[in-house]
C-alpha positions, 0 to 999 in steps of 0.5 A: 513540485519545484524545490530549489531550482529543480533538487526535488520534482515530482513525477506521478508516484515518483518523486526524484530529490537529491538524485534519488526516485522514491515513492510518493509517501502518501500512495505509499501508506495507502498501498501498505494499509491496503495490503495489511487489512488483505493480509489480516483477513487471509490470516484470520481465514487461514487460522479460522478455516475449520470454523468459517464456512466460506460459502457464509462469505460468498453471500 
């Protein structure tokens, strides 16, 4: 990605504009998508642990 002759150009999930490397947004939101349903699900087993036999989930 070019814009005004080389401000902003992106380099795999980098992305370098006005002198600073951030993060592509879109890897970004998945990323942190991925991470709440996984930290969701270990709360609800960790809340839940009495109740769910995890031998149920192996299956």
């Amino acid at each position: 990605m070019e814009i005004s002759g080389g401000v902003c150009r992106q380099t795999g999930k980098l992305r370098e504009g006005w002198g600073l490397l951030v993060e592509n947004i879109g890897e970004t939101i998945i990323e942190c998508i991925s991470r709440w349903a996984f930290m969701d699900a270990f709360a609800t087993l960790c809340s839940n642990r009495d109740r769910i036999r995890l031998e149920d989930l192996s299956e």
